[in-house]
ZALOGU-802492 format. One record per atom (N, C-alpha, C): residue in three letters; x, y, z. Coordinates in steps of 0.1 Angstrom, whole numbers, padded with zeros to 4 digits, always signed. Layout:
<rs>
ALAXYZ/...
</rs>
This chain:
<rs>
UNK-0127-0009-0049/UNK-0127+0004-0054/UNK-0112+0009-0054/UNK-0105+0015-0061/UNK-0095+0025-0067/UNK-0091+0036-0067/UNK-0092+0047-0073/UNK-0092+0057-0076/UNK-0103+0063-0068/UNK-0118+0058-0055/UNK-0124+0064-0054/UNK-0117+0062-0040/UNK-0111+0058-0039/UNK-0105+0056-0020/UNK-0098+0066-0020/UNK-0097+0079-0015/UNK-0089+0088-0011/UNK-0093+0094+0005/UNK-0100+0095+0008/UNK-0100+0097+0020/UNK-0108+0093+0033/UNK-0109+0091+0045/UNK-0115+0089+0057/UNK-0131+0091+0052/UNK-0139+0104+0047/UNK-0153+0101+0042/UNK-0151+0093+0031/UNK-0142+0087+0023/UNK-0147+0080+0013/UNK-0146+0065+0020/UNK-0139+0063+0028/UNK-0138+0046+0034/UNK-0154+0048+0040/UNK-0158+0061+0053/UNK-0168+0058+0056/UNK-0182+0054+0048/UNK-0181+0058+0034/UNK-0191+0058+0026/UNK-0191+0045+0019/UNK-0182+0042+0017/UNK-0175+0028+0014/UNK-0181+0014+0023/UNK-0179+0022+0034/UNK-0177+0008+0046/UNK-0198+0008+0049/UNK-0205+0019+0051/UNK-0219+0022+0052/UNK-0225+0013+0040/UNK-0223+0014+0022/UNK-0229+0007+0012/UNK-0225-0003+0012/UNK-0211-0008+0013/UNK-0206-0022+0011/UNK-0204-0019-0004/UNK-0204-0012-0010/UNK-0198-0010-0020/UNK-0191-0017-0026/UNK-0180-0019-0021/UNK-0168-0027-0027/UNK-0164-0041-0019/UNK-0158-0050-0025/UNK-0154-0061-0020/UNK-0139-0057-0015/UNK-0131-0052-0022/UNK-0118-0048-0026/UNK-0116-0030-0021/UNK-0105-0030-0015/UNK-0104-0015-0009/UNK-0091-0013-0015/UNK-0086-0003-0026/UNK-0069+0000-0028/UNK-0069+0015-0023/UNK-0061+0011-0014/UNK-0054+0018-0005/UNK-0038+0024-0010/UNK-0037+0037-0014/UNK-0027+0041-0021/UNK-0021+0050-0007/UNK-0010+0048-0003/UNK-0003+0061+0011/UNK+0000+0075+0002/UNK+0007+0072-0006/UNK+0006+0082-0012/UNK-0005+0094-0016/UNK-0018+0086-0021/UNK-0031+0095-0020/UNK-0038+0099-0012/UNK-0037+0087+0000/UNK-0047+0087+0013/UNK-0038+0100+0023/UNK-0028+0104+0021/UNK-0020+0110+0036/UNK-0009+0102+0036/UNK-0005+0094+0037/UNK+0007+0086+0042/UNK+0003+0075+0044/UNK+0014+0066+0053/UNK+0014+0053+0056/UNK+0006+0051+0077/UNK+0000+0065+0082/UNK-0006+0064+0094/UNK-0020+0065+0086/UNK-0025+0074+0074/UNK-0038+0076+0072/UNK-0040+0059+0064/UNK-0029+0053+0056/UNK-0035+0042+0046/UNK-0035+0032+0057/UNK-0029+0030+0069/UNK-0026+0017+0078/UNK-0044+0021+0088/UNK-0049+0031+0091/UNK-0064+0034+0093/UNK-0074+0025+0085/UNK-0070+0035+0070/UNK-0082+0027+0061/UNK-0085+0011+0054/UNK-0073+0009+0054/UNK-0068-0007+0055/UNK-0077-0017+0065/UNK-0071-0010+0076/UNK-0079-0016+0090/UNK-0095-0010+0089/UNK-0102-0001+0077/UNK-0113+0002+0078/UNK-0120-0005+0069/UNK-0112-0012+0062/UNK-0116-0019+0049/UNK-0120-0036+0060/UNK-0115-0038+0070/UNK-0112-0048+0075/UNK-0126-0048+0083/UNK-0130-0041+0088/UNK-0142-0038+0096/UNK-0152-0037+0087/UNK-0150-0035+0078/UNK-0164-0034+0070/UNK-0164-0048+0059/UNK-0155-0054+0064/UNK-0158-0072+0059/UNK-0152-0069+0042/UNK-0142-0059+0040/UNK-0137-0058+0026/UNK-0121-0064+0028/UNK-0112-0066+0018/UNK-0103-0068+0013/UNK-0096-0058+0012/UNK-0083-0055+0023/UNK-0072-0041+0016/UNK-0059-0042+0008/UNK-0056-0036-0005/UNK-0049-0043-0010/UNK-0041-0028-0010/UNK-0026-0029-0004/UNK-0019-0013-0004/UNK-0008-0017-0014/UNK-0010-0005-0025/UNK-0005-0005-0037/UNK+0000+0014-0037/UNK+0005+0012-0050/UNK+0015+0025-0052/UNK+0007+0035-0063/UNK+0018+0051-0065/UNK+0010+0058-0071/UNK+0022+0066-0076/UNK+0029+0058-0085/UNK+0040+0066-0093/UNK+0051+0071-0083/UNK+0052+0063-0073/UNK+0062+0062-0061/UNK+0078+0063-0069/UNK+0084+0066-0055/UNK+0099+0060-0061/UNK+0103+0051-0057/UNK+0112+0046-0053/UNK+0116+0033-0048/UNK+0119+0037-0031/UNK+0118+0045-0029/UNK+0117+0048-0013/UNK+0101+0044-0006/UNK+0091+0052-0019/UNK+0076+0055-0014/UNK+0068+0038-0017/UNK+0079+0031-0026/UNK+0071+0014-0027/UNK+0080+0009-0015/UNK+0090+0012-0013/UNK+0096+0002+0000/UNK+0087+0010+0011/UNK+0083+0018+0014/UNK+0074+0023+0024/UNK+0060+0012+0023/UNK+0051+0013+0013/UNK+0038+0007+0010/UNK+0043-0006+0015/UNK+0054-0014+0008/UNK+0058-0029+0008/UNK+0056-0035+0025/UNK+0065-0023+0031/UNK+0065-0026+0045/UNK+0051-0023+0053/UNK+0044-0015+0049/UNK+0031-0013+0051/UNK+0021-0024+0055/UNK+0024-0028+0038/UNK+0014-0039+0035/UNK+0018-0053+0044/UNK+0031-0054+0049/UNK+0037-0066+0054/UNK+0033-0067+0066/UNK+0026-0054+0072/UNK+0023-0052+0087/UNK+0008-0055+0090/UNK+0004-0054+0081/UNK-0013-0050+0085/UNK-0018-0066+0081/UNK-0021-0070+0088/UNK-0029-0087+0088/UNK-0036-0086+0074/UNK-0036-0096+0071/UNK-0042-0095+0054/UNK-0048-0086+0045/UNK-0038-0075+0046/UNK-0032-0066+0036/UNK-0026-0076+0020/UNK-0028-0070+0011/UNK-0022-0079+0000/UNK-0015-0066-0009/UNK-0002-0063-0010/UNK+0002-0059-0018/UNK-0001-0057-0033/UNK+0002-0048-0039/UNK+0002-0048-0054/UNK+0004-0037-0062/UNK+0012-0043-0072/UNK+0015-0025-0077/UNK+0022-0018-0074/UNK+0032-0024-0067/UNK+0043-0016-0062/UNK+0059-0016-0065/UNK+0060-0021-0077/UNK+0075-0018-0088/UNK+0074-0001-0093/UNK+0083+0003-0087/UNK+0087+0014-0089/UNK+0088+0019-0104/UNK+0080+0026-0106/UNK+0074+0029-0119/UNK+0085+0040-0131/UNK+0095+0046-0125/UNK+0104+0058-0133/UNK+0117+0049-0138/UNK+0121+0057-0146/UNK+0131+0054-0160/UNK+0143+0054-0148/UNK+0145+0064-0142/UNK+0157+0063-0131/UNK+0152+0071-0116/UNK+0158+0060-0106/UNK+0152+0066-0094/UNK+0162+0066-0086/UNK+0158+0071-0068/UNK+0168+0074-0062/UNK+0172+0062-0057/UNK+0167+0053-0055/UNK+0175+0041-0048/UNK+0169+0031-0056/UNK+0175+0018-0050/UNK+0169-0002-0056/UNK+0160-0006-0045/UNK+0152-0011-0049/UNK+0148-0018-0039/UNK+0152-0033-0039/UNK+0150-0040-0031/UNK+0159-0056-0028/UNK+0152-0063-0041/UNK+0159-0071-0048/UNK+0155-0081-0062/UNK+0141-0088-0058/UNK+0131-0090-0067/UNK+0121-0099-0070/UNK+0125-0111-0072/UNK+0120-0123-0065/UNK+0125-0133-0064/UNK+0111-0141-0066/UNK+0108-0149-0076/UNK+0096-0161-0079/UNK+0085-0150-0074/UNK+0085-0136-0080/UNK+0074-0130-0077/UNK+0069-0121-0066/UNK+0082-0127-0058/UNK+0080-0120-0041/UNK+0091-0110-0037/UNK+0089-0101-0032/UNK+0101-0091-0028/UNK+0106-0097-0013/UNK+0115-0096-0012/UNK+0118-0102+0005/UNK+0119-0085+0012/UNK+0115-0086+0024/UNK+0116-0080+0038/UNK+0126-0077+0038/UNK+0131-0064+0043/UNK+0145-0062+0050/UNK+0146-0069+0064/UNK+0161-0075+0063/UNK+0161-0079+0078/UNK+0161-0068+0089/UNK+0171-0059+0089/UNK+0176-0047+0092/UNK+0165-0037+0093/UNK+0169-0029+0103/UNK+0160-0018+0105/UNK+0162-0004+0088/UNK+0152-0001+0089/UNK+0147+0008+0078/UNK+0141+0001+0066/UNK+0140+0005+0052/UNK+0134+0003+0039/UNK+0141-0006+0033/UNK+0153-0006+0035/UNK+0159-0017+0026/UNK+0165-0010+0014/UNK+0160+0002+0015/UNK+0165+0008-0006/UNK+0179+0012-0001/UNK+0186+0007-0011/UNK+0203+0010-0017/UNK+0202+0024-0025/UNK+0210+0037-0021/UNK+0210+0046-0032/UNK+0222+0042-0043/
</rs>
Protein backbone atom coordinates (compact mmCIF):
# COMPACT_ATOMS: atom_id res chain seq x y z
CA UNK A 1 0.00 0.00 0.00
CA UNK A 2 1.03 3.76 -0.81
CA UNK A 3 -0.79 6.59 -0.51
CA UNK A 4 -2.94 4.72 2.20
CA UNK A 5 0.06 4.44 4.83
CA UNK A 6 -0.12 7.68 6.57
CA UNK A 7 -0.46 7.02 9.91
CA UNK A 8 -0.03 4.69 13.17
CA UNK A 9 -4.20 3.68 12.77
CA UNK A 10 -3.42 3.04 9.25
CA UNK A 11 -0.25 0.51 9.85
CA UNK A 12 -2.62 -0.86 12.68
CA UNK A 13 -5.40 -1.56 10.20
CA UNK A 14 -2.93 -2.67 7.75
CA UNK A 15 -0.99 -5.04 10.04
CA UNK A 16 -4.82 -6.60 11.61
CA UNK A 17 -6.09 -7.42 7.52
CA UNK A 18 -2.83 -8.27 6.05
CA UNK A 19 -3.83 -6.17 3.54
CA UNK A 20 -0.73 -5.45 1.88
CA UNK A 21 2.39 -7.47 1.13
CA UNK A 22 4.35 -4.17 0.59
CA UNK A 23 4.25 -1.09 3.20
CA UNK A 24 5.58 2.52 1.53
CA UNK A 25 6.53 4.30 4.18
CA UNK A 26 6.92 8.06 3.21
CA UNK A 27 8.78 10.36 6.51
CA UNK A 28 7.64 13.03 5.13
CA UNK A 29 3.80 11.99 5.25
CA UNK A 30 3.98 9.63 8.22
CA UNK A 31 5.66 12.56 10.89
CA UNK A 32 9.22 12.14 10.18
CA UNK A 33 11.97 9.73 10.16
CA UNK A 34 11.04 8.61 14.34
CA UNK A 35 7.15 8.01 13.17
CA UNK A 36 8.40 6.23 9.51
CA UNK A 37 11.41 4.12 11.44
CA UNK A 38 8.04 2.76 13.89
CA UNK A 39 5.98 1.87 10.95
CA UNK A 40 8.69 0.31 8.92
CA UNK A 41 9.38 -1.94 11.95
CA UNK A 42 5.43 -2.30 11.94
CA UNK A 43 5.31 -3.44 8.59
CA UNK A 44 8.00 -6.03 9.84
CA UNK A 45 5.81 -7.56 12.54
CA UNK A 46 3.06 -7.96 10.59
CA UNK A 47 5.20 -10.30 8.09
CA UNK A 48 5.01 -7.16 5.27
CA UNK A 49 7.81 -5.66 3.30
CA UNK A 50 8.93 -1.74 4.16
CA UNK A 51 10.02 0.10 1.39
CA UNK A 52 11.01 4.03 2.62
CA UNK A 53 10.65 6.25 -0.27
CA UNK A 54 10.09 10.09 -0.83
CA UNK A 55 7.40 12.70 -1.25
CA UNK A 56 8.58 15.66 -3.39
CA UNK A 57 11.53 15.93 -0.92
CA UNK A 58 14.56 18.06 -1.44
CA UNK A 59 17.74 16.69 -1.44
CA UNK A 60 18.20 17.12 2.35
CA UNK A 61 14.55 15.17 3.03
CA UNK A 62 15.94 12.06 0.37
CA UNK A 63 19.37 12.03 2.14
CA UNK A 64 17.30 11.83 5.35
CA UNK A 65 14.87 8.75 3.95
CA UNK A 66 18.27 7.26 2.25
CA UNK A 67 19.85 7.06 5.63
CA UNK A 68 16.65 5.86 7.13
CA UNK A 69 16.15 3.18 4.94
CA UNK A 70 20.02 2.08 5.34
CA UNK A 71 19.25 1.63 9.12
CA UNK A 72 16.24 -0.45 9.44
CA UNK A 73 16.98 -4.25 8.53
CA UNK A 74 15.34 -4.94 5.32
CA UNK A 75 13.98 -1.64 4.55
CA UNK A 76 14.38 -1.21 0.69
CA UNK A 77 14.65 2.08 -0.55
CA UNK A 78 12.88 3.72 -3.51
CA UNK A 79 11.98 6.84 -4.93
CA UNK A 80 14.16 8.90 -3.59
CA UNK A 81 15.94 11.17 -6.42
CA UNK A 82 15.21 14.37 -5.51
CA UNK A 83 12.43 15.44 -7.61
CA UNK A 84 12.80 19.73 -8.16
CA UNK A 85 14.24 21.68 -11.10
CA UNK A 86 16.79 23.30 -8.50
CA UNK A 87 17.40 22.44 -4.87
CA UNK A 88 19.17 23.31 -1.89
CA UNK A 89 21.95 20.86 -1.84
CA UNK A 90 23.55 17.41 -4.16
CA UNK A 91 23.30 14.57 -2.90
CA UNK A 92 26.53 12.03 -3.43
CA UNK A 93 26.41 10.68 -7.41
CA UNK A 94 24.43 7.38 -8.34
CA UNK A 95 26.78 4.91 -9.11
CA UNK A 96 25.44 1.32 -11.10
CA UNK A 97 22.14 2.38 -9.55
CA UNK A 98 23.23 2.69 -5.91
CA UNK A 99 23.75 5.88 -3.95
CA UNK A 100 26.73 5.30 -1.54
CA UNK A 101 26.52 6.15 2.37
CA UNK A 102 28.12 9.03 3.76
CA UNK A 103 31.25 8.10 5.58
CA UNK A 104 31.19 11.12 7.76
CA UNK A 105 28.82 12.05 10.24
CA UNK A 106 25.52 13.87 8.88
CA UNK A 107 23.56 13.62 5.29
CA UNK A 108 26.21 13.82 3.05
CA UNK A 109 24.26 16.80 0.89
CA UNK A 110 26.76 19.54 -0.51
CA UNK A 111 24.97 23.07 -0.68
Amino acid sequence: VDEGLGSADDANALAVSRAADVWVVKPAVVGGLRAARHLAARARDAGAEAVISGFLDTAVGSAAAIALAAAIPDARPAGLDPVLARDLADLPPLARGERALPTTPGLGVRA
